[in-house]
C-alpha positions as CSV (number, residue, x, y, z in Angstrom):
1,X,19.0,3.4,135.0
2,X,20.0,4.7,131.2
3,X,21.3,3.9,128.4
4,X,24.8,4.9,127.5
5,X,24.0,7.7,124.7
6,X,25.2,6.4,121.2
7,X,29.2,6.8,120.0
8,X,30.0,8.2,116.8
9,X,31.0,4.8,115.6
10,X,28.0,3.3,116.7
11,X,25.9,5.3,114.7
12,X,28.1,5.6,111.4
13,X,28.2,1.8,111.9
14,X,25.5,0.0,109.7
15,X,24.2,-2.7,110.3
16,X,24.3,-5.5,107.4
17,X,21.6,-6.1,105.0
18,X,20.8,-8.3,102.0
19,X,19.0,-5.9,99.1
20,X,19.8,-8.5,96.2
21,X,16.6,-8.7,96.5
22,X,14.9,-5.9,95.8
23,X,14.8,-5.6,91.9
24,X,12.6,-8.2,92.1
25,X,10.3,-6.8,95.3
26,X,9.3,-3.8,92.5
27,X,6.4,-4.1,91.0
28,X,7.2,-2.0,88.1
29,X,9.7,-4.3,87.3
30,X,7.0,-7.1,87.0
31,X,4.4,-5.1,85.1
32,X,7.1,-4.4,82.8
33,X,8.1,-7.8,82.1
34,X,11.5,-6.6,83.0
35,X,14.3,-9.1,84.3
36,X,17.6,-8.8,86.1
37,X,19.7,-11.6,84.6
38,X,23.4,-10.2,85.8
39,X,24.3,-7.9,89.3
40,X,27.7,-8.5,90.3
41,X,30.6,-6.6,90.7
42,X,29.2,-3.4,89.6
43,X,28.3,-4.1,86.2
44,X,24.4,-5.6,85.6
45,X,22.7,-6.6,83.0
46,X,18.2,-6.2,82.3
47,X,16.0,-7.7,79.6
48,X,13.2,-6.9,78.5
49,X,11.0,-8.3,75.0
50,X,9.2,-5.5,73.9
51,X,5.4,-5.9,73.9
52,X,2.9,-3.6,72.0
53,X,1.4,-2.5,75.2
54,X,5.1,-1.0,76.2
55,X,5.1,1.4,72.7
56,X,4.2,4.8,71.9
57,X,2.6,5.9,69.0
58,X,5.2,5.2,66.5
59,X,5.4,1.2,67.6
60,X,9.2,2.3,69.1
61,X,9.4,1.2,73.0
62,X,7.9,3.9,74.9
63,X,10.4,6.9,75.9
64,X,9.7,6.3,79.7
65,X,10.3,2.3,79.9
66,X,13.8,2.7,78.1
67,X,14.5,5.8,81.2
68,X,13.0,2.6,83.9
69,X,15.4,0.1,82.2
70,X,18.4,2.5,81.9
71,X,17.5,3.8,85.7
72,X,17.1,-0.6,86.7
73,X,20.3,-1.5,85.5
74,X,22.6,1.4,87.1
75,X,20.9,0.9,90.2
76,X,21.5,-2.7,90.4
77,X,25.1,-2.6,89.2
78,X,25.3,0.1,92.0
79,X,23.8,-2.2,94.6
80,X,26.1,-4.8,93.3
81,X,29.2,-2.8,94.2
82,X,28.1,-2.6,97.6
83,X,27.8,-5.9,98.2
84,X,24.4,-5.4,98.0
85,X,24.5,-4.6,101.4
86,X,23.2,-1.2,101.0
87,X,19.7,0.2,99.6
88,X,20.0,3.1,96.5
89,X,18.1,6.0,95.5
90,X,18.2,7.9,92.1
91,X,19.4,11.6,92.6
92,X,20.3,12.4,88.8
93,X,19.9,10.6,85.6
94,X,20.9,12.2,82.3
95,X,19.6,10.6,79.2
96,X,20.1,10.3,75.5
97,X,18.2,8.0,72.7
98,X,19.5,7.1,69.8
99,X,17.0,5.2,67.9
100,X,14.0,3.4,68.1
101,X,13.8,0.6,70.2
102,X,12.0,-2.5,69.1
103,X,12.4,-6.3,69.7
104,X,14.3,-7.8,73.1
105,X,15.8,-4.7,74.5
106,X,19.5,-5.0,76.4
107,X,20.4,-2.6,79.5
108,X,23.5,-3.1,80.3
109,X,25.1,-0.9,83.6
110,X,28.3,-0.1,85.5
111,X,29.4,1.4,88.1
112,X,31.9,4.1,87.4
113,X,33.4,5.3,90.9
114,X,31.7,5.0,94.2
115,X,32.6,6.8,97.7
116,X,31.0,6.6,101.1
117,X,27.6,7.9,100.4
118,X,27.4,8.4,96.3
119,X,28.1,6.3,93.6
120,X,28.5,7.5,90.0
121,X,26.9,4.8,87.4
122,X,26.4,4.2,83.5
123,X,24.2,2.3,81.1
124,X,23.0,2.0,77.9
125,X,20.6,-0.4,76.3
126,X,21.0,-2.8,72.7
127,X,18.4,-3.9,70.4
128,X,18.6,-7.2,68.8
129,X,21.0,-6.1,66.7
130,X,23.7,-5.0,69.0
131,X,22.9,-1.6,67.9
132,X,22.3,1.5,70.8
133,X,19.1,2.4,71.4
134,X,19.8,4.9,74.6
135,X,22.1,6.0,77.1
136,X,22.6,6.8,80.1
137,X,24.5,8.1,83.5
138,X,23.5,8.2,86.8
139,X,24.0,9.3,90.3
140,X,22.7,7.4,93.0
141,X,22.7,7.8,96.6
142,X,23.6,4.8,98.7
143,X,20.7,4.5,101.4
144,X,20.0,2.5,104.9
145,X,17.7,-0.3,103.9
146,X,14.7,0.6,106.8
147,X,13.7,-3.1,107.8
């Protein structure tokens, strides 16, 4: 005896899944120091205090942690649209820095617009000061979570 095959609405069906969690399940995130302190409603919200082994040679935070900030806080506002009941993965990120950045660092994201399968995102990230250190935009492609 078989199995019926699969309907199309069975397979464009997903089942639900919980990935509030995964910011934290990154180890990146943790060798960083980096924290998620807001993901809700598309907009999120990263800290991060600066630490000398994060700098590059000029004692600014390192080119590459501001782009894993920037790329953490778009992602999570994008997760947070969904419910977080869908995974994302990075498929463009366009960035610009506009000063050094020094002290507790701020990412702050948003989603822009979302459909079926993409969703459009923003960011930028504040020094102590309130002042922008870097920018960002992002698309991200919304992703089965493989449990």
């Amino acid at each position: 005896m078989s199995c019926p095959a699969p309907t199309l609405a069975d397979v464009l069906e997903e089942p639900a899944s919980d990935t509030s969690q995964l910011f934290q399940q990154v180890a990146f995130n943790h060798l960083l120091g980096l924290r998620r302190e807001l993901a809700e409603g598309g907009v999120s919200r990263l800290v991060l205090d600066l630490r000398d082994d994060l700098t590059n040679n000029f004692d600014n935070a390192h080119g590459g942690v501001l782009m894993t900030m920037l790329d953490g806080a778009m992602s999570s506002a994008a997760l947070s649209h969904s419910g977080f009941q869908r995974a994302v993965m990075t498929i463009d990120m366009s960035t610009q820095f506009h000063k050094p950045g020094r002290g507790r660092l701020v990412a702050h994201g948003r989603a822009t617009r979302a459909g079926q399968s993409i969703c459009f995102c923003e960011a930028h990230i504040a020094d102590e000061s309130g002042d922008v250190v870097a920018k960002a935009v992002g698309t991200f492609k919304f992703m089965r979570l493989n449990t």
